[in-house]
mmCIF file as Biopython writes it, N, C-alpha, C and O atoms, coordinates in Angstrom:
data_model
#
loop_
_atom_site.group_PDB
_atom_site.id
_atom_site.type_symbol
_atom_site.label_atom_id
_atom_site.label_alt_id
_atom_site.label_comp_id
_atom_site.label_asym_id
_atom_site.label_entity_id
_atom_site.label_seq_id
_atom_site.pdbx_PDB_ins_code
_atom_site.Cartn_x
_atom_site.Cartn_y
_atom_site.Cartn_z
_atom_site.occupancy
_atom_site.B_iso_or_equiv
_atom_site.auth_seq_id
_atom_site.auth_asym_id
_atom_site.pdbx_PDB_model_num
ATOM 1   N N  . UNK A ? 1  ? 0.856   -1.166 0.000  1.0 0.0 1  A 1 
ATOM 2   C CA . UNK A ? 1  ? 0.000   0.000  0.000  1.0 0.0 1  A 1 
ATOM 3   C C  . UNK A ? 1  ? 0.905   1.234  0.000  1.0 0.0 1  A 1 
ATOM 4   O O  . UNK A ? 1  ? 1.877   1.399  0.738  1.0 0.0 1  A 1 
ATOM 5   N N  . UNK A ? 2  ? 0.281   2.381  -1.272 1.0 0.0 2  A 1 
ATOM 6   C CA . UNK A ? 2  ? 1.525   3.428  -0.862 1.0 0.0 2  A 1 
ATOM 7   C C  . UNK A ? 2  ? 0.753   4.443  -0.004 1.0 0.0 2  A 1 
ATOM 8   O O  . UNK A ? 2  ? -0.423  4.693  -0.271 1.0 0.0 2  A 1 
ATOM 9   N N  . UNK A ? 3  ? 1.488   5.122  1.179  1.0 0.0 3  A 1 
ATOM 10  C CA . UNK A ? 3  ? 1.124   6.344  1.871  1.0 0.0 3  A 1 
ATOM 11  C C  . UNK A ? 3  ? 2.083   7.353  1.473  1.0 0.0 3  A 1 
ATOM 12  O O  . UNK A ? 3  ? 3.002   7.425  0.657  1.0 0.0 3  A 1 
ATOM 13  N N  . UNK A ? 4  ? 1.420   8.282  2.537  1.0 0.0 4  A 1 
ATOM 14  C CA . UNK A ? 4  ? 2.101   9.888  2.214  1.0 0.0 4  A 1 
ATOM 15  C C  . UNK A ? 4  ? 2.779   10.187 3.632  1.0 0.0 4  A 1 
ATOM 16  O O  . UNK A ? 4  ? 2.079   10.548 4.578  1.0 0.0 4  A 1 
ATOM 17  N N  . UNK A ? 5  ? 4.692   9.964  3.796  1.0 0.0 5  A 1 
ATOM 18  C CA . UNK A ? 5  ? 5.146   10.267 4.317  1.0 0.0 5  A 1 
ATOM 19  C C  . UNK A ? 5  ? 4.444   11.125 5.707  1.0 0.0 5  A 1 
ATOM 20  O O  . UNK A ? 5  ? 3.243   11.060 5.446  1.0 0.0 5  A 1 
ATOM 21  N N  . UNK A ? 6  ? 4.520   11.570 6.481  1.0 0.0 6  A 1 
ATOM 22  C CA . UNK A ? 6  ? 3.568   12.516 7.487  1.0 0.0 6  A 1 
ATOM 23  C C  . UNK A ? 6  ? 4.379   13.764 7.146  1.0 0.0 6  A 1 
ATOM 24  O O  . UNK A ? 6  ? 3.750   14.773 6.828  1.0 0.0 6  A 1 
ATOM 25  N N  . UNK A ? 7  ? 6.254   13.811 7.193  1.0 0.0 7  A 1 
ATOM 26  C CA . UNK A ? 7  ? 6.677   14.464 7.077  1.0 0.0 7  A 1 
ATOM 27  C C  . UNK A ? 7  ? 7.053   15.555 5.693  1.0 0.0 7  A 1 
ATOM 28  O O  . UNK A ? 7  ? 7.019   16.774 5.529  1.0 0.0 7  A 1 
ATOM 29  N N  . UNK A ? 8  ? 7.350   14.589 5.006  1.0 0.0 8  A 1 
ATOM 30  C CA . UNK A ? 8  ? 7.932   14.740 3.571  1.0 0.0 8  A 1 
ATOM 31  C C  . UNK A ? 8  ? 6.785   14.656 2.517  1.0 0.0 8  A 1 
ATOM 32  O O  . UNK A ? 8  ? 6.794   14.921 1.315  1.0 0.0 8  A 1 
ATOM 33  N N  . UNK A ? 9  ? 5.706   14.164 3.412  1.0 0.0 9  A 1 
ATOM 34  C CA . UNK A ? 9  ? 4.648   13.839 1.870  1.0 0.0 9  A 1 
ATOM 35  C C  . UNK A ? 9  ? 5.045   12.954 0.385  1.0 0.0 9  A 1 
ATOM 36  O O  . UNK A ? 9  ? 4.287   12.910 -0.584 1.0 0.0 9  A 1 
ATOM 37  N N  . UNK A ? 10 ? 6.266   12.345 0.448  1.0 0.0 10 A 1 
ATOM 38  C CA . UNK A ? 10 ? 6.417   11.436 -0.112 1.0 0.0 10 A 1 
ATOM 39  C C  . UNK A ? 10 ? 5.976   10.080 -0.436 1.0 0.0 10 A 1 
ATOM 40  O O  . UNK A ? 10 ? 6.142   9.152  0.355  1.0 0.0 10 A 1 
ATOM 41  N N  . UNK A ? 11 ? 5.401   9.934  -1.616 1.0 0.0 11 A 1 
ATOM 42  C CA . UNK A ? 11 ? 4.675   8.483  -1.382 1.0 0.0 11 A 1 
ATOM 43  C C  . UNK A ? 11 ? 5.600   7.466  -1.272 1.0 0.0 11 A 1 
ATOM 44  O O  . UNK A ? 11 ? 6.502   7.265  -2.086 1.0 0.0 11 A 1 
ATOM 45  N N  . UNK A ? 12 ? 5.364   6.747  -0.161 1.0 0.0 12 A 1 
ATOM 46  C CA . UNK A ? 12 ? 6.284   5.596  -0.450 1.0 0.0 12 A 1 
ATOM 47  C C  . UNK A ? 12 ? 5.285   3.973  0.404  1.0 0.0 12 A 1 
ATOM 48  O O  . UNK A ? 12 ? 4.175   3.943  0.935  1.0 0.0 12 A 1 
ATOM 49  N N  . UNK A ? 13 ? 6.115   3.075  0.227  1.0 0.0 13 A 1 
ATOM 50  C CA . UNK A ? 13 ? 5.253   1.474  0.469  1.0 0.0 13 A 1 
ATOM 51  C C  . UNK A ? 13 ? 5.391   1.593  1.714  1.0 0.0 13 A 1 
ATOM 52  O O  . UNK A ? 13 ? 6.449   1.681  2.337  1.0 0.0 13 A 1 
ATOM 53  N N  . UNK A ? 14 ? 4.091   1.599  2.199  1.0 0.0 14 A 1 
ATOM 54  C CA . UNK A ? 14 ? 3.634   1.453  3.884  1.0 0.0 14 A 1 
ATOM 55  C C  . UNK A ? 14 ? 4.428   -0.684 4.351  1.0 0.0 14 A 1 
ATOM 56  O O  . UNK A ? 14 ? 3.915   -1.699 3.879  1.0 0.0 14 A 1 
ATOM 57  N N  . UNK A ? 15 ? 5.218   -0.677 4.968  1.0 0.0 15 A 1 
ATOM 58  C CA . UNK A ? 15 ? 5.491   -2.181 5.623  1.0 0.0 15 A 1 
ATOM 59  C C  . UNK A ? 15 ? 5.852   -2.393 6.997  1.0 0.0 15 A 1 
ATOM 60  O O  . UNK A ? 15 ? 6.907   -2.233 7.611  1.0 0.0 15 A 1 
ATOM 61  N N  . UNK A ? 16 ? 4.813   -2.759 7.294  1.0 0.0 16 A 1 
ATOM 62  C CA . UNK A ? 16 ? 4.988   -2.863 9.088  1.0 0.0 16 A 1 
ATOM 63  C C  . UNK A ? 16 ? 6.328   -3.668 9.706  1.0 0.0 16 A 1 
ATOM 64  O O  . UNK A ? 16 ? 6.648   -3.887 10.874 1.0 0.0 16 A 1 
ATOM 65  N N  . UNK A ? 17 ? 6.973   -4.015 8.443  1.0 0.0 17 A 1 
ATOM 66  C CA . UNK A ? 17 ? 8.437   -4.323 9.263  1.0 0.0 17 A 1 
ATOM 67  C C  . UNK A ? 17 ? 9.483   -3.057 9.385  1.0 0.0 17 A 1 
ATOM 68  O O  . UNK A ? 17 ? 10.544  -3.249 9.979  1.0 0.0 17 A 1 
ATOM 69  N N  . UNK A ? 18 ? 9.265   -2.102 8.972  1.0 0.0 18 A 1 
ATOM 70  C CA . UNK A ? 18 ? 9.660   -0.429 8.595  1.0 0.0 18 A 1 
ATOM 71  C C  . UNK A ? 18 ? 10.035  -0.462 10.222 1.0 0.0 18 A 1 
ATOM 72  O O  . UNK A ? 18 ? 9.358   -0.912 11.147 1.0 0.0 18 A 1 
ATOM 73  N N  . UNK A ? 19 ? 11.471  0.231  10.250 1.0 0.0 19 A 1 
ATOM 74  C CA . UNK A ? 19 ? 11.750  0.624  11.722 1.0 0.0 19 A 1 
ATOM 75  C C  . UNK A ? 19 ? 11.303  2.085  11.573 1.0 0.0 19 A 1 
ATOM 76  O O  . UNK A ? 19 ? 11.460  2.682  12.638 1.0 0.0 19 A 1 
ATOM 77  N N  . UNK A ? 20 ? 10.755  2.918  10.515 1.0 0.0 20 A 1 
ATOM 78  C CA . UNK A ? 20 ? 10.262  4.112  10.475 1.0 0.0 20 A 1 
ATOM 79  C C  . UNK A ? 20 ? 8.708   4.653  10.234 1.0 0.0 20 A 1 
ATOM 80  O O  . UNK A ? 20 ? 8.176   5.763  10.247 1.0 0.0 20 A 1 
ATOM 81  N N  . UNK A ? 21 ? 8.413   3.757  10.086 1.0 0.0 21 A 1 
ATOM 82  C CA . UNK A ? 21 ? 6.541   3.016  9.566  1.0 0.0 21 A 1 
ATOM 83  C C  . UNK A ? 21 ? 6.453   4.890  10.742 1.0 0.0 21 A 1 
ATOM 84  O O  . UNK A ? 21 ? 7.332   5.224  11.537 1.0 0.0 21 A 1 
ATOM 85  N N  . UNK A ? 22 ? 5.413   5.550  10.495 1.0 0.0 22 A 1 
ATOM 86  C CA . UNK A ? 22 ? 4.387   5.639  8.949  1.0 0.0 22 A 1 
ATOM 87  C C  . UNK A ? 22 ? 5.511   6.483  8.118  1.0 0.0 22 A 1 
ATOM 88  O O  . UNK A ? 22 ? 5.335   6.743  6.928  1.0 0.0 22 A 1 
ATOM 89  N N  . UNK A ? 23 ? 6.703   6.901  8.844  1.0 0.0 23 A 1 
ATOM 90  C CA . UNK A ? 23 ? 7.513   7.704  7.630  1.0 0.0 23 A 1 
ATOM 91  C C  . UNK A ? 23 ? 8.272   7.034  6.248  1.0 0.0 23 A 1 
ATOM 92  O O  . UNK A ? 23 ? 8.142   5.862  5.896  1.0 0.0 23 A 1 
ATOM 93  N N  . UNK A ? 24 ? 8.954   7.890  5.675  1.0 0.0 24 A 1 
ATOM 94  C CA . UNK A ? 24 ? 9.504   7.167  4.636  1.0 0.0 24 A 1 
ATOM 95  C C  . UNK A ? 24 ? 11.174  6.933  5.242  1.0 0.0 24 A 1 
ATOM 96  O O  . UNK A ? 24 ? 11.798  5.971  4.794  1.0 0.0 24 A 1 
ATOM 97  N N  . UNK A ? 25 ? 11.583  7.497  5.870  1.0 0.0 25 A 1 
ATOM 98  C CA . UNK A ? 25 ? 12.978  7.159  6.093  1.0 0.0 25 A 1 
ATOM 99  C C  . UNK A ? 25 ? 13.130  7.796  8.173  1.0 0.0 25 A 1 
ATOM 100 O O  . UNK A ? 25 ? 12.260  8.144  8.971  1.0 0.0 25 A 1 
ATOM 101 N N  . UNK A ? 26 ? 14.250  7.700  8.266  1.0 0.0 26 A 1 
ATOM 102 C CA . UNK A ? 26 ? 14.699  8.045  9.413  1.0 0.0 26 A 1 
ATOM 103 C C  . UNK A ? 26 ? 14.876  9.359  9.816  1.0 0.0 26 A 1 
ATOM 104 O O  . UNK A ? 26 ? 14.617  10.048 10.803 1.0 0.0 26 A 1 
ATOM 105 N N  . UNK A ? 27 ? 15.513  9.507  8.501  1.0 0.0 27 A 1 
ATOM 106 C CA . UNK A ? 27 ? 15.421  11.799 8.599  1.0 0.0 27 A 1 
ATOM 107 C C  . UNK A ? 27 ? 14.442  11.867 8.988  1.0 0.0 27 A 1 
ATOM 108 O O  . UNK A ? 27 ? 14.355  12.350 10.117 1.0 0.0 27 A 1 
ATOM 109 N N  . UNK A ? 28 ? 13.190  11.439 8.306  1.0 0.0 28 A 1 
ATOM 110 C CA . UNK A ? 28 ? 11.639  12.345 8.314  1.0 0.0 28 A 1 
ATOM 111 C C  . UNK A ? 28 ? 11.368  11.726 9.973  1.0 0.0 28 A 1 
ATOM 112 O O  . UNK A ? 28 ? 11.221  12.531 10.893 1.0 0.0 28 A 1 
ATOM 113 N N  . UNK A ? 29 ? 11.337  10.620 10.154 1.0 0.0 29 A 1 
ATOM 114 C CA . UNK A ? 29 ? 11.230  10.293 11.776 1.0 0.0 29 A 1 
ATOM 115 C C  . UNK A ? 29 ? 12.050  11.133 12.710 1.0 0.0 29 A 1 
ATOM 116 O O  . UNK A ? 29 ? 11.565  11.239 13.836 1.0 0.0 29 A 1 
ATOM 117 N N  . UNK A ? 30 ? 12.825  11.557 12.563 1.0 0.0 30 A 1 
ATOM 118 C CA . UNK A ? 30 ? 13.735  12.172 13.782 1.0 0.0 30 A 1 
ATOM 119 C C  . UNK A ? 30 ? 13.148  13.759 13.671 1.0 0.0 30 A 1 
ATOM 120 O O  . UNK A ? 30 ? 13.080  14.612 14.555 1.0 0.0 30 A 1 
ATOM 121 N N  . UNK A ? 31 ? 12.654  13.844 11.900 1.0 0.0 31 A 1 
ATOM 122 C CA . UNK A ? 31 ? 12.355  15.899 11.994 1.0 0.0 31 A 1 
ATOM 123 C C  . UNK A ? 31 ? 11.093  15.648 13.070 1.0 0.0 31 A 1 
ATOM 124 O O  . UNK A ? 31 ? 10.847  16.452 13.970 1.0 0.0 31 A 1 
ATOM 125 N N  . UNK A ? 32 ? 10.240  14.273 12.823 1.0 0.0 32 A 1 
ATOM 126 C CA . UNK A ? 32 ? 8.558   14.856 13.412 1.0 0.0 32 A 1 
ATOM 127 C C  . UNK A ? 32 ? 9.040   14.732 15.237 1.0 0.0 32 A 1 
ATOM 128 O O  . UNK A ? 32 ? 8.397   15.348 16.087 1.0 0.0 32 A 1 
ATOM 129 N N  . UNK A ? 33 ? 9.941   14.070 15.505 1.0 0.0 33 A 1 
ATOM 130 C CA . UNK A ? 33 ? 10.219  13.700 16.667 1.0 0.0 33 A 1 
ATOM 131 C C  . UNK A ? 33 ? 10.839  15.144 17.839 1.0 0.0 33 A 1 
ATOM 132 O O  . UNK A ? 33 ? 10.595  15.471 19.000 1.0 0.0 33 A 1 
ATOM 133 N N  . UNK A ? 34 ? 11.833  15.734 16.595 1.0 0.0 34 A 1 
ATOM 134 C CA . UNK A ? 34 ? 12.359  17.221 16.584 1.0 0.0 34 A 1 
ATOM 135 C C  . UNK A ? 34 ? 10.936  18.120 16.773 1.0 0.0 34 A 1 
ATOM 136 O O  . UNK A ? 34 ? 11.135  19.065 17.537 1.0 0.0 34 A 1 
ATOM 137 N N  . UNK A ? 35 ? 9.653   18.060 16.300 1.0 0.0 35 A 1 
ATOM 138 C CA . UNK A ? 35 ? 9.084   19.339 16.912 1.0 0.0 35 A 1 
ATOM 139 C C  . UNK A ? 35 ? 8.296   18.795 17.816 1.0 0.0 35 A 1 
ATOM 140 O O  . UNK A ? 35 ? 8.007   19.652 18.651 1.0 0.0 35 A 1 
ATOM 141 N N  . UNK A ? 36 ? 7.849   17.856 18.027 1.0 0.0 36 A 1 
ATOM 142 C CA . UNK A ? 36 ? 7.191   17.448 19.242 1.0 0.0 36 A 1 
ATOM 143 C C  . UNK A ? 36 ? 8.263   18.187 20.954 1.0 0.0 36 A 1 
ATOM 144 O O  . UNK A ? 36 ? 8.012   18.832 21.972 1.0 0.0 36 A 1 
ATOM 145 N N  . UNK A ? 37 ? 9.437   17.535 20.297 1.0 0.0 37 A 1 
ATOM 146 C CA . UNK A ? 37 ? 10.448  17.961 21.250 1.0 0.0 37 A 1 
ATOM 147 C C  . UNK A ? 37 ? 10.869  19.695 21.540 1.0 0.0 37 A 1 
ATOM 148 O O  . UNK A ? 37 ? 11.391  20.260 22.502 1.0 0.0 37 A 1 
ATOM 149 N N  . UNK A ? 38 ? 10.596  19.958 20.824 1.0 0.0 38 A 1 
ATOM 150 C CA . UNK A ? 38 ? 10.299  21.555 20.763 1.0 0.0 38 A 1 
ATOM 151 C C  . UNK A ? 38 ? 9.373   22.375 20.984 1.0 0.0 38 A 1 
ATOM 152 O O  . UNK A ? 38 ? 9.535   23.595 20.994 1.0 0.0 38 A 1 
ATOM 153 N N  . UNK A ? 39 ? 7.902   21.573 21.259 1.0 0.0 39 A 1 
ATOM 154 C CA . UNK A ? 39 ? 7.164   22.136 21.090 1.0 0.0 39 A 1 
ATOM 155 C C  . UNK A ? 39 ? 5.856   22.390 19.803 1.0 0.0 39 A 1 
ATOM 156 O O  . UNK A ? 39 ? 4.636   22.439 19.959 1.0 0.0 39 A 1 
ATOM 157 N N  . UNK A ? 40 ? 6.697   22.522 18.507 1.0 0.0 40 A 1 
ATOM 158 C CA . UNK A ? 40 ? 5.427   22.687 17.514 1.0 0.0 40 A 1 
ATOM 159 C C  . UNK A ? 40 ? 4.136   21.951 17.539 1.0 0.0 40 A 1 
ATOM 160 O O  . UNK A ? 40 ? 3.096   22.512 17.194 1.0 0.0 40 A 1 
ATOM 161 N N  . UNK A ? 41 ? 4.169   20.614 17.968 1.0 0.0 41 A 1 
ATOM 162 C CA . UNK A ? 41 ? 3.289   20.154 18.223 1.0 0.0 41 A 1 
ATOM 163 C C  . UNK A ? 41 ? 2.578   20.194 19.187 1.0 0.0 41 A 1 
ATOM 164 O O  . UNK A ? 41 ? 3.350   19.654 19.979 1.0 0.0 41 A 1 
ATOM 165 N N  . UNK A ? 42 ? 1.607   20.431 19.824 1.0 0.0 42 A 1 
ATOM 166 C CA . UNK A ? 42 ? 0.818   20.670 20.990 1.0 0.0 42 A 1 
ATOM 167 C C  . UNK A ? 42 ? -0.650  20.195 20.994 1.0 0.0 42 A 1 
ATOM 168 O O  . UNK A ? 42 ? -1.536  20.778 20.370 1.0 0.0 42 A 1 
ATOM 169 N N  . UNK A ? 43 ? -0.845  19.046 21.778 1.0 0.0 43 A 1 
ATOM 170 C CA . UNK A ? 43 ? -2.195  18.669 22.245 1.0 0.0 43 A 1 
ATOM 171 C C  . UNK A ? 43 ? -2.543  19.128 23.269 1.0 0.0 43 A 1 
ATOM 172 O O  . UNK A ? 43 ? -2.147  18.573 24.294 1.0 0.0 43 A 1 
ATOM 173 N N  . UNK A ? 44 ? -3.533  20.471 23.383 1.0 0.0 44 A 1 
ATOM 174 C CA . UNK A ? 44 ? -4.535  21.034 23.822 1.0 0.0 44 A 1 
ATOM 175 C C  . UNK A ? 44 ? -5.635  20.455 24.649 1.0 0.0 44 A 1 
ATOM 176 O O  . UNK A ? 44 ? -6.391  19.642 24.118 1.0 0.0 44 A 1 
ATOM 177 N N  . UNK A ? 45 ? -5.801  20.801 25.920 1.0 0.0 45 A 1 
ATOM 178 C CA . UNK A ? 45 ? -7.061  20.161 26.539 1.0 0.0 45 A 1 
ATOM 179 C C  . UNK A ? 45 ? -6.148  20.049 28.430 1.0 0.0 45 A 1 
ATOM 180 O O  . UNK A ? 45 ? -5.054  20.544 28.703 1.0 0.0 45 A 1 
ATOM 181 N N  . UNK A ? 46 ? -6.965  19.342 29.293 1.0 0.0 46 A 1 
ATOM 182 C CA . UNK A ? 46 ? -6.321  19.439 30.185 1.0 0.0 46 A 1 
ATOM 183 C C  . UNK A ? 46 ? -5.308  18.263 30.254 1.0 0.0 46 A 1 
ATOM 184 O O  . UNK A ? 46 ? -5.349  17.587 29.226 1.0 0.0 46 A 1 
ATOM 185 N N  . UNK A ? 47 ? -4.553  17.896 31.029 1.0 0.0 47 A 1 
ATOM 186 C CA . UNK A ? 47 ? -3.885  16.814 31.360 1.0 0.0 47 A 1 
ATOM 187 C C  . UNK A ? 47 ? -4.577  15.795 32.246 1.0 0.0 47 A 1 
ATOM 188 O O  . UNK A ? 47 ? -5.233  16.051 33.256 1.0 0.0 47 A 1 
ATOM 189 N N  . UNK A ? 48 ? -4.282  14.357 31.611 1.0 0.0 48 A 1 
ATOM 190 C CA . UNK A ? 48 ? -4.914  13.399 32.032 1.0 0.0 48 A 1 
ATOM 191 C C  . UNK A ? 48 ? -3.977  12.947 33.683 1.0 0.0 48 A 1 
ATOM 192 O O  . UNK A ? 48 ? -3.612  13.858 34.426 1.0 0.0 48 A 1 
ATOM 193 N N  . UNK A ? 49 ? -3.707  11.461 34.035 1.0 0.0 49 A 1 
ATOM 194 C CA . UNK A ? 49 ? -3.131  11.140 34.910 1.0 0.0 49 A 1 
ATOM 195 C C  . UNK A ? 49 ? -2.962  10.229 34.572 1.0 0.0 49 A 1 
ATOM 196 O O  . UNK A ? 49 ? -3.699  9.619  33.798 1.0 0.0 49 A 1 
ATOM 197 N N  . UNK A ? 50 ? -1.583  9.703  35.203 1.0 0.0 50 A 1 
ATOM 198 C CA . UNK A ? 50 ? -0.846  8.773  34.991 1.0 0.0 50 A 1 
ATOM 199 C C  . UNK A ? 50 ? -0.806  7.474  35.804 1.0 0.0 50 A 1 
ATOM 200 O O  . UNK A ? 50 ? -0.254  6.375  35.757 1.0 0.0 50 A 1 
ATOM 201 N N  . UNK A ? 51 ? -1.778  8.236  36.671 1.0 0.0 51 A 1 
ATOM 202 C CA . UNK A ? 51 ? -1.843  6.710  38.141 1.0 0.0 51 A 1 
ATOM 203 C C  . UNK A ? 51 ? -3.049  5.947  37.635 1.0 0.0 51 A 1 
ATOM 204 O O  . UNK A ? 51 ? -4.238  6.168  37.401 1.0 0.0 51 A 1 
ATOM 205 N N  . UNK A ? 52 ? -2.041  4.779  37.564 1.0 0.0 52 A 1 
ATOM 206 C CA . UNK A ? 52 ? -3.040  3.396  37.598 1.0 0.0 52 A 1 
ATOM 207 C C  . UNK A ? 52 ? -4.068  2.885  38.499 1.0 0.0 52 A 1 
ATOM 208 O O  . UNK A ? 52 ? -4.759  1.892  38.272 1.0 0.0 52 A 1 
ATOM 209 N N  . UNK A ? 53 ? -4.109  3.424  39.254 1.0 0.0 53 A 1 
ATOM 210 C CA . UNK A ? 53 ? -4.917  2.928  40.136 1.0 0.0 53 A 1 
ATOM 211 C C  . UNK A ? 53 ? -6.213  3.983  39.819 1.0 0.0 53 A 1 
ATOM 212 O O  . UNK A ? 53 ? -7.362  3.540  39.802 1.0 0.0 53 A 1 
ATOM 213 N N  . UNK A ? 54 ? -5.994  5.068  39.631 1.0 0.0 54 A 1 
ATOM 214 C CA . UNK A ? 54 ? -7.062  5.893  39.456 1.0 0.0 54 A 1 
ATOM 215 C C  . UNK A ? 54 ? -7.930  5.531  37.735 1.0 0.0 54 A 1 
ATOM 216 O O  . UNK A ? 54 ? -9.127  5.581  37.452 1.0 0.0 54 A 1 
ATOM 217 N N  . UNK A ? 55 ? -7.062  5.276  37.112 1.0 0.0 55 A 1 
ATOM 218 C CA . UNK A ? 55 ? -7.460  4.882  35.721 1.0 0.0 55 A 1 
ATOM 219 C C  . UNK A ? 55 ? -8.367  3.358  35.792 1.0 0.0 55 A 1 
ATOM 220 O O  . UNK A ? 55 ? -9.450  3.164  35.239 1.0 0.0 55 A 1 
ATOM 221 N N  . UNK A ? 56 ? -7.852  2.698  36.349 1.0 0.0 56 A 1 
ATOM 222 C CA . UNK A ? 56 ? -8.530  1.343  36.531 1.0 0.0 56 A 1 
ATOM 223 C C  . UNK A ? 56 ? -9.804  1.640  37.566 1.0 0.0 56 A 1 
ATOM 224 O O  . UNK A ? 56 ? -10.956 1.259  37.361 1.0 0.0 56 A 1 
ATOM 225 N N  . UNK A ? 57 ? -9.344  2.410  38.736 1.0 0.0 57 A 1 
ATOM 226 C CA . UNK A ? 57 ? -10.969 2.948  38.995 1.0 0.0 57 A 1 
ATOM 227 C C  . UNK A ? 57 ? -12.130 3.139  38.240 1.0 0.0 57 A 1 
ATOM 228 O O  . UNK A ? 57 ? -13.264 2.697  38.421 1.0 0.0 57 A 1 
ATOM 229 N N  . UNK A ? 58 ? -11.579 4.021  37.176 1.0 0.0 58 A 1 
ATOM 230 C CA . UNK A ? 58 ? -12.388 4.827  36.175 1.0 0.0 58 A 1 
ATOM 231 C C  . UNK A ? 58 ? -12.919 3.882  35.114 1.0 0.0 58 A 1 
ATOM 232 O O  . UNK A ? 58 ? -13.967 3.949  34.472 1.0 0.0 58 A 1 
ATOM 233 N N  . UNK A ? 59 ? -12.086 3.118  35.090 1.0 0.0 59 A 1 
ATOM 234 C CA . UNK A ? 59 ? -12.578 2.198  33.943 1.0 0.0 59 A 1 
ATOM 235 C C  . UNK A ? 59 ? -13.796 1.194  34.938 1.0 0.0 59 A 1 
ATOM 236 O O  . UNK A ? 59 ? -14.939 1.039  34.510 1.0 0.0 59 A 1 
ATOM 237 N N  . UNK A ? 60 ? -13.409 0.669  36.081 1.0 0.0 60 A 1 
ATOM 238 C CA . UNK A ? 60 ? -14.603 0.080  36.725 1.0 0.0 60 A 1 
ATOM 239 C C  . UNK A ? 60 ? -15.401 0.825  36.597 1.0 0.0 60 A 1 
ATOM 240 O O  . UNK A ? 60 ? -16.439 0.243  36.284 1.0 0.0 60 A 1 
ATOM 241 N N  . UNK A ? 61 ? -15.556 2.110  36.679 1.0 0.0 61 A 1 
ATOM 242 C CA . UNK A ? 61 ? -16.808 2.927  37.033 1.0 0.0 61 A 1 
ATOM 243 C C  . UNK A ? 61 ? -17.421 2.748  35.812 1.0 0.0 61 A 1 
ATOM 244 O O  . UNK A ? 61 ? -18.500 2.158  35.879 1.0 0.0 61 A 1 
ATOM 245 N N  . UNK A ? 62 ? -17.059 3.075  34.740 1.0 0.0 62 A 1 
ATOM 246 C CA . UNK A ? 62 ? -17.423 3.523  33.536 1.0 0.0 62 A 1 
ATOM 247 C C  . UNK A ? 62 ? -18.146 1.760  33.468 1.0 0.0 62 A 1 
ATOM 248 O O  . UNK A ? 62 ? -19.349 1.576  33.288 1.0 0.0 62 A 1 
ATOM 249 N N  . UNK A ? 63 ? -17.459 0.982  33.593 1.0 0.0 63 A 1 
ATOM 250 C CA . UNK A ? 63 ? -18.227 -0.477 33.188 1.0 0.0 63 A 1 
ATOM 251 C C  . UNK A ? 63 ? -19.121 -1.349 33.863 1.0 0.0 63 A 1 
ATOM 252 O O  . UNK A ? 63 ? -19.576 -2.452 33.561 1.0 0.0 63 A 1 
ATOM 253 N N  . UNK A ? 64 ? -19.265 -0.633 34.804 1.0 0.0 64 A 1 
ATOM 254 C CA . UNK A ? 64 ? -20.647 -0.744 35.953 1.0 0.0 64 A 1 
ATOM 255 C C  . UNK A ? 64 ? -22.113 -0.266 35.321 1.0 0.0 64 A 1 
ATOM 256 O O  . UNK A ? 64 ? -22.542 0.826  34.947 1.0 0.0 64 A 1 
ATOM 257 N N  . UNK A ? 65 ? -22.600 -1.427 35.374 1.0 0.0 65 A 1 
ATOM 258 C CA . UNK A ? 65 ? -23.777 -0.709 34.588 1.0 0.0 65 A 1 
ATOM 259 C C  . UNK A ? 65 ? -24.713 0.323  36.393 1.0 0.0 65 A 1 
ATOM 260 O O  . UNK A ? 65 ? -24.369 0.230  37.571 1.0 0.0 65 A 1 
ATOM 261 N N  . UNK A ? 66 ? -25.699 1.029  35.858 1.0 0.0 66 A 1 
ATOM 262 C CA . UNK A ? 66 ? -25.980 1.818  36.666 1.0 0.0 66 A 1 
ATOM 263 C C  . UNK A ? 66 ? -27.201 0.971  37.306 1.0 0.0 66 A 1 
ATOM 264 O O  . UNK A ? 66 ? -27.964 0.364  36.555 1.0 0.0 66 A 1 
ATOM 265 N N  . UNK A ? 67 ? -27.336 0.950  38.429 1.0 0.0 67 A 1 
ATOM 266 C CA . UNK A ? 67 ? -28.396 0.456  39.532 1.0 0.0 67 A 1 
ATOM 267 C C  . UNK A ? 67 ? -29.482 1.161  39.018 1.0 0.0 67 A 1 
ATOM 268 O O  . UNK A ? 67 ? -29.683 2.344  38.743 1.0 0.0 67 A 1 
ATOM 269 N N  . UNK A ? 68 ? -30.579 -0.577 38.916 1.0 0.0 68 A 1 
ATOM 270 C CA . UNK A ? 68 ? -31.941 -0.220 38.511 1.0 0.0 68 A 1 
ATOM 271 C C  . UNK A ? 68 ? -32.817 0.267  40.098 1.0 0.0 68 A 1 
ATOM 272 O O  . UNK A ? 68 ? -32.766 -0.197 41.237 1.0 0.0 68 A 1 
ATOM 273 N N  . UNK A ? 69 ? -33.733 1.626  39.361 1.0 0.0 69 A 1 
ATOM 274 C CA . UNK A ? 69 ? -34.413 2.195  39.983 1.0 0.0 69 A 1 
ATOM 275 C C  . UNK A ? 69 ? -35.811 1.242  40.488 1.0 0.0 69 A 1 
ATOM 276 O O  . UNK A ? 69 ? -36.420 0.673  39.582 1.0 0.0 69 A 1 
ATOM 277 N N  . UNK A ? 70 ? -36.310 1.072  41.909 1.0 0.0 70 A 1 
ATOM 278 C CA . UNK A ? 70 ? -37.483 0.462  42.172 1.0 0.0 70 A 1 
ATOM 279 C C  . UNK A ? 70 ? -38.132 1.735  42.745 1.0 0.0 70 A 1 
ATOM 280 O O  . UNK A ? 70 ? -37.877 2.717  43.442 1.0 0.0 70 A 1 
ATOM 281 N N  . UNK A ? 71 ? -39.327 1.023  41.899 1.0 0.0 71 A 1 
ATOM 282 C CA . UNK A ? 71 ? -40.695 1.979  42.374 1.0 0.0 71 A 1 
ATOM 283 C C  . UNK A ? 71 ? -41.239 1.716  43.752 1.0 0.0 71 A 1 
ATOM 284 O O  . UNK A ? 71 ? -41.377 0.546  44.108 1.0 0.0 71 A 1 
ATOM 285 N N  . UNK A ? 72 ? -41.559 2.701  44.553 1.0 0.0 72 A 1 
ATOM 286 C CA . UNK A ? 72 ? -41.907 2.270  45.847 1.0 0.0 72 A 1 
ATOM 287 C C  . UNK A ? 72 ? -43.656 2.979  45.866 1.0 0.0 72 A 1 
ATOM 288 O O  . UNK A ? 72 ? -44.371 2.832  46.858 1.0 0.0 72 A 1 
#
């Protein structure tokens, strides 16, 4: 399958044995790696957390179905 570099926009053959997969070469991996590391890139929103224990909470919660209501 050919894709489009992320960096370079170069088409080249997508192969999941690629030590650079989705780029086309190593340059273009190290430039996108270079602005993350700098900054250009920025995901917006608040910050999540990193504790497991609170995440696995959350996920119980979320997969609890909610207690049926009785009519009295």
């Amino acid at each position: 399958m050919l894709v489009k570099c992320p960096t370079c926009g170069r088409e080249h053959e997508y192969d999941t044995s690629s030590p650079w997969r989705p780029f086309c070469c190593e340059r273009c991996k190290l430039i996108d790696l270079g602005a993350w590391a700098s900054g250009e890139y920025v995901i917006r929103g608040e910050p999540g957390t990193a504790d497991p224990e609170f995440a696995a909470a959350e996920i119980q919660r979320l997969n609890t179905p909610p207690e049926k209501k009785t009519g009295r």
